[in-house]
C-alpha positions in Angstrom: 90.9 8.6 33.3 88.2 10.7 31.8 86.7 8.3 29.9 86.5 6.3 32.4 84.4 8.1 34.7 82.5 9.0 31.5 82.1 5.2 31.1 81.4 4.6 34.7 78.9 7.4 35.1 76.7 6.7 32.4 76.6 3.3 33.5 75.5 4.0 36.8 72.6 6.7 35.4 71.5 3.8 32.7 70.7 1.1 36.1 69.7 4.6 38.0 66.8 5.7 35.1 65.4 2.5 35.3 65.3 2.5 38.7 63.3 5.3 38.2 61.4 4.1 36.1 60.5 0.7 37.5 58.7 1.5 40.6 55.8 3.1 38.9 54.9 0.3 38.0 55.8 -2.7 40.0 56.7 -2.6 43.0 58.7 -6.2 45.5 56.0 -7.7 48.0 57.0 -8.1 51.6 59.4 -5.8 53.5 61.7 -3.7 53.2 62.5 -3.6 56.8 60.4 -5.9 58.7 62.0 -4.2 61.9 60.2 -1.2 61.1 57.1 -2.7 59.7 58.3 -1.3 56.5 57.2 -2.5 52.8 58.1 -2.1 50.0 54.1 -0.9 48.5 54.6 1.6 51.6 57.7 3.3 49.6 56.5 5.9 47.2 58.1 6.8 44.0 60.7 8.9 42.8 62.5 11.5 45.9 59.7 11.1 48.0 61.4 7.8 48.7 64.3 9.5 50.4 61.8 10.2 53.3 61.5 6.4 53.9 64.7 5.1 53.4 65.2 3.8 57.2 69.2 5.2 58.5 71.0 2.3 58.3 70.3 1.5 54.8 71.1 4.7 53.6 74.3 4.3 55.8 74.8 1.0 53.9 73.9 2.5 50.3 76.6 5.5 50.7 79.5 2.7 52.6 79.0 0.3 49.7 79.0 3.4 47.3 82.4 4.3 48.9 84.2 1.1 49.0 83.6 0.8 45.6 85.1 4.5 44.4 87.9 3.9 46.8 88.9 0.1 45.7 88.4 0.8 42.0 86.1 -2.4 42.3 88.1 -4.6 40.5 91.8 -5.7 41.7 93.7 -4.3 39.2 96.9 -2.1 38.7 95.7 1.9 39.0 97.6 4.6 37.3 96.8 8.1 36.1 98.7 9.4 32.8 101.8 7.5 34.0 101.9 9.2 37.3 102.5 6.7 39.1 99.7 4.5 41.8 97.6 6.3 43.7 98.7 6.5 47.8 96.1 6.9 50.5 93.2 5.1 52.5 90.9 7.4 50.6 92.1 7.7 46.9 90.1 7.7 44.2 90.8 4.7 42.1 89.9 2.6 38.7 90.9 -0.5 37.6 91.1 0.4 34.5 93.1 3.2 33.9 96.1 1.0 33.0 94.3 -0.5 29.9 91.1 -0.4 28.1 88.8 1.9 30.3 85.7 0.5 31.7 86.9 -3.0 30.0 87.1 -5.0 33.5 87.3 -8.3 31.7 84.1 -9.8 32.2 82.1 -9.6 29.6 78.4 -7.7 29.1 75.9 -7.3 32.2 73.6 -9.8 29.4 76.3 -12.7 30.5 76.8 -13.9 26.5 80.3 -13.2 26.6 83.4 -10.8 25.7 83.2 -9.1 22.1 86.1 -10.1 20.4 85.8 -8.3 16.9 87.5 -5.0 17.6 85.2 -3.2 15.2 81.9 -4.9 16.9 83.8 -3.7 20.1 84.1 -0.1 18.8 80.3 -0.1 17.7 79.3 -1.2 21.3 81.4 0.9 22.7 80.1 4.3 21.3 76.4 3.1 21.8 77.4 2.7 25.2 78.8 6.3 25.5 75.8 7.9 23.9 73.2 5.5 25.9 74.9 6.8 28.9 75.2 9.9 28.1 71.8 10.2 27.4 70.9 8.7 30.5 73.0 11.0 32.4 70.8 14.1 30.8 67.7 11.7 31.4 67.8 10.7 35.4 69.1 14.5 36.0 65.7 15.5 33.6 63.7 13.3 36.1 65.2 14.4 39.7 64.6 17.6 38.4 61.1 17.4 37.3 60.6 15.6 40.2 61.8 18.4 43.0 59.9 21.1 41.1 56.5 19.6 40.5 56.6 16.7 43.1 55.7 14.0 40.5 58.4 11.3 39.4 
């Protein structure tokens, strides 16, 4: 279960540091909510966006956000340590947990397959874990640098 998280965490602070990153320098034309007369080049960077973000997009971001840790994502059978499913509207679930975790079956994010060579797999694997992990310490380096000095 650990590793897991581990493996979804540093996944989600890998797309999150670009992210970051990303809007210093380009930024999408048009709107962002053409209800509110809001563009995207009217967004700035970094926290500061927080301030812009209209309600119901942030209502969307955390519902989205939710459905996902509650559903595990994937269907899939969900067990912790051999303790049996997880009960409850609200339960914290991963696909995964039964097998390989954070192996959902589908292949990289670069669409060019499945690696089948268990040592290749192994290699990818622990780049993955220190990538993330790095950009885990990296997008924490950045919010924080970014609450103190007001600068992303």
């Amino acid at each position: 279960r650990r590793r897991a998280v581990e493996i979804k965490h540093g996944r989600i602070s890998m797309y999150a540091t670009i992210g970051y990153i990303v809007p210093e320098y380009f930024k999408f034309p048009g709107y962002l909510s053409p209800s509110q007369g809001l563009q995207f080049s009217d967004v700035p960077n970094g926290l500061a966006a927080l301030s812009k973000l209209p309600v119901l997009g942030g209502a969307q971001i955390i519902a989205f956000a939710g459905l996902i840790e509650t559903t595990g994502f994937f269907q899939a059978k969900s067990t912790t340590d051999g303790r049996g499913p997880r009960e409850g509207a609200f339960s914290m679930k991963d696909s995964t947990e039964a097998a390989e975790p954070g192996n959902y079956g589908v292949g990289f994010p670069n669409f060019l397959g499945k690696v089948e060579d268990p040592e290749a797999r192994k290699t990818k694997l622990a780049a993955e874990l220190a990538n993330g992990r790095l950009a885990m310490m990296a997008i924490i380096g950045m919010f924080f640098q970014d609450g103190l000095t007001g600068s992303a």
